[in-house]
C-alpha positions in Angstrom: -38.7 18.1 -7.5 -39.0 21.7 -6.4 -36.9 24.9 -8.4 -34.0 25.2 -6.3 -33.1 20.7 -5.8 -33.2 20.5 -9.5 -30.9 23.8 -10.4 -28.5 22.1 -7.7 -28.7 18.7 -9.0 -27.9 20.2 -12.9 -25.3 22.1 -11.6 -23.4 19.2 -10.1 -24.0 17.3 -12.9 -22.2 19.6 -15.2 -19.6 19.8 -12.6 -19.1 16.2 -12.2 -19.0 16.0 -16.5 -16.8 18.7 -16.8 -14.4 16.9 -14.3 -14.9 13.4 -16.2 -13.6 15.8 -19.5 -10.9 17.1 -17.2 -9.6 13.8 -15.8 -9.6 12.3 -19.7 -7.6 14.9 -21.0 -5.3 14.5 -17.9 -4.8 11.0 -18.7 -3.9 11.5 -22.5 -1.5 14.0 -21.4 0.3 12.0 -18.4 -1.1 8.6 -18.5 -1.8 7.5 -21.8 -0.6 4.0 -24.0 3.0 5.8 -25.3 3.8 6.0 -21.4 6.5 3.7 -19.5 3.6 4.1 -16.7 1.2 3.2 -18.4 2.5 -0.3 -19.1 3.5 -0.5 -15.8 0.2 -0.3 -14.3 -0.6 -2.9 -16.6 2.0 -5.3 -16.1 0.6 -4.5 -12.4 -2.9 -5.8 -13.3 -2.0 -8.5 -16.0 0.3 -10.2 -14.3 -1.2 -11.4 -11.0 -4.5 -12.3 -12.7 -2.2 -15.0 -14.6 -0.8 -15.7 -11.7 -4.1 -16.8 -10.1 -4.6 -18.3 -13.2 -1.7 -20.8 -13.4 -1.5 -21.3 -9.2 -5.0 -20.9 -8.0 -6.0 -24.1 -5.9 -9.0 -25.3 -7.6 -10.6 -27.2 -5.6 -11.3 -24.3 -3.4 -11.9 -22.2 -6.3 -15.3 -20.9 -5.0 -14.2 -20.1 -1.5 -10.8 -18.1 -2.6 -13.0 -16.9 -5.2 -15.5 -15.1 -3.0 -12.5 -14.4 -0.4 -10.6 -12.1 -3.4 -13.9 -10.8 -4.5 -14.4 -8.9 -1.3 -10.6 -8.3 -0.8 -11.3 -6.2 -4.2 -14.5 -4.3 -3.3 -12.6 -3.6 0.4 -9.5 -2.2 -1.5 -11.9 -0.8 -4.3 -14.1 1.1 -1.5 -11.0 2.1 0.5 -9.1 3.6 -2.6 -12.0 5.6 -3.9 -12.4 7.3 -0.2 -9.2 7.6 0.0 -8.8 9.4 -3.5 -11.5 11.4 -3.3 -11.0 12.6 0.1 -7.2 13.9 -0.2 -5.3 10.9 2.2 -3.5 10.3 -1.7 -3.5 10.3 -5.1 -2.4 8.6 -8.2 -0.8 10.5 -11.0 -0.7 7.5 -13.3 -3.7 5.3 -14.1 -4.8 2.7 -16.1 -7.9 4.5 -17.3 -9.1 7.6 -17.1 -12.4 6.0 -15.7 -11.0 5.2 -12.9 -8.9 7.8 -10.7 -7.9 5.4 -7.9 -5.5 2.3 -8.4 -7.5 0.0 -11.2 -4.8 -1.6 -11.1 -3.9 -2.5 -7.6 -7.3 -3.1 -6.5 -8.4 -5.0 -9.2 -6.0 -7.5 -9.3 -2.5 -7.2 -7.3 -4.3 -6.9 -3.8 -6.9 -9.2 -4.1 -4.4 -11.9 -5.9 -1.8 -11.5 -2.9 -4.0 -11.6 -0.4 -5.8 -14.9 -2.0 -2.6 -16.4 -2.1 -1.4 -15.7 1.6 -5.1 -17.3 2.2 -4.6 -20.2 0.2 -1.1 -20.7 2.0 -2.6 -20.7 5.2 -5.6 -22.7 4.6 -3.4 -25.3 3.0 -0.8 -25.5 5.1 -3.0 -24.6 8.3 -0.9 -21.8 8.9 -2.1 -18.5 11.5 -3.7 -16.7 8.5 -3.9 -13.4 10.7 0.0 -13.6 11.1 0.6 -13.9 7.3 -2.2 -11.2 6.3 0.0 -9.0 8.8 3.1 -9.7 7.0 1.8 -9.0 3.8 0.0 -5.7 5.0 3.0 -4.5 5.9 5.1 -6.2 3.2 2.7 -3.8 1.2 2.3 -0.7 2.9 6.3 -0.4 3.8 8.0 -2.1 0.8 5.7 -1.6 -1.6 4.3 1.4 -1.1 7.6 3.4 -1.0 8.5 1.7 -4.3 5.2 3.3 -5.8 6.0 6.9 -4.3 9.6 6.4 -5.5 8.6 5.8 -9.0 5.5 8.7 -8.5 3.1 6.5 -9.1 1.7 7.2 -5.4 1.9 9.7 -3.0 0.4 10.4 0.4 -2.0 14.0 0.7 -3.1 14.1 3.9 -2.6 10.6 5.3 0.5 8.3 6.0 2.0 4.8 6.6 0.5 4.1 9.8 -3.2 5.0 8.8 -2.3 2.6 5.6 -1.0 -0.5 7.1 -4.2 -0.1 9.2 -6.2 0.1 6.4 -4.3 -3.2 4.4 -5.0 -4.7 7.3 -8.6 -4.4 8.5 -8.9 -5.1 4.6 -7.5 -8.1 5.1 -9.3 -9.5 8.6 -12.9 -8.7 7.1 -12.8 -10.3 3.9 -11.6 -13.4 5.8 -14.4 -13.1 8.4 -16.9 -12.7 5.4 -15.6 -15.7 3.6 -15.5 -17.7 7.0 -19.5 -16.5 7.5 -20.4 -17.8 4.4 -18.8 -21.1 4.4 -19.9 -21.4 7.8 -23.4 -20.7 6.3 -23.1 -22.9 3.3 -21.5 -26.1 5.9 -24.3 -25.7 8.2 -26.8 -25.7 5.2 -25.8 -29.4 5.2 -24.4 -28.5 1.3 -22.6 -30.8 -0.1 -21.6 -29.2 -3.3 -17.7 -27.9 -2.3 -17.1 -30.3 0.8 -13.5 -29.8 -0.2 -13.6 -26.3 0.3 
């Protein structure tokens, strides 16, 4: 690696560390375990994981499954653009690993959005309808309830661009978990025929 690529690469190294340190000691300060926010966020996470627990449908387990895994790496992806390119911000998080919305995109988005697509597939309801709802349920109820609170707030984005982004988030991880049980019927499987 020549001279001047590895004096860079140390440099942002200690950069990024330093800013790791930063981000801890922000947390402890604002964040931390003797916070009313704090246990909010985790009541935010814990809650609709038990949820899914108690009301997932079980026979289609491995479907809604792989449908709220990539809700999660959507709304993962998204938030850590979104956070580390200004559109917002979280003063309050669960850890200070993580400066986006753990606790959102771990478990409240991916849990709603599994349930609106268990709704729909078991009641053969217009799943693109409901995810609408529910994008906007989230971007325009929810959302200002966070901001309210100052738990979220907008940098250099807004509602619009948000429901947008709830809902795209919503259309592709259906499409992939349609591709792949499209792929795993025409396999001739018959491990989950009641998928």
């Amino acid at each position: 690696m020549p001279d001047k690529q590895s004096e860079l690469l140390r440099e942002l190294t200690n950069r990024s560390s330093a800013l790791t340190h930063e981000w801890s000691a922000y947390w402890k300060s604002y964040s931390g375990y003797d916070t009313w926010q704090f246990w909010f966020i985790v009541a935010i996470f814990a809650l609709p994981l038990l949820a899914l627990v108690l009301f997932m449908d079980r026979k289609r387990a491995f479907r809604l499954g792989f449908y709220g895994l990539a809700t999660h790496m959507i709304a993962v992806y998204v938030d850590m653009y979104a956070t580390s390119h200004r559109m917002w911000e979280y003063p309050y998080n669960l850890s200070p690993l993580f400066p986006f919305s753990f606790g959102l995109d771990a478990a409240l988005i991916p849990v709603a959005y599994m349930f609106v697509y268990q709704w729909t597939l078991n009641r053969r309801k217009n799943y693109y309808l409901y995810i609408g709802l529910l994008a906007a349920a989230f971007t325009f109820l929810f959302k200002p309830l966070l901001s309210y609170l100052e738990l979220f707030r907008f940098v250099e984005s807004n509602y619009f661009q948000l429901f947008l982004l709830y809902l795209v988030g919503g259309l592709l991880s259906k499409w992939l978990a349609d591709l792949f049980q499209y792929a795993q019927k025409s396999s001739g499987s018959s491990a989950h025929r009641g998928s």
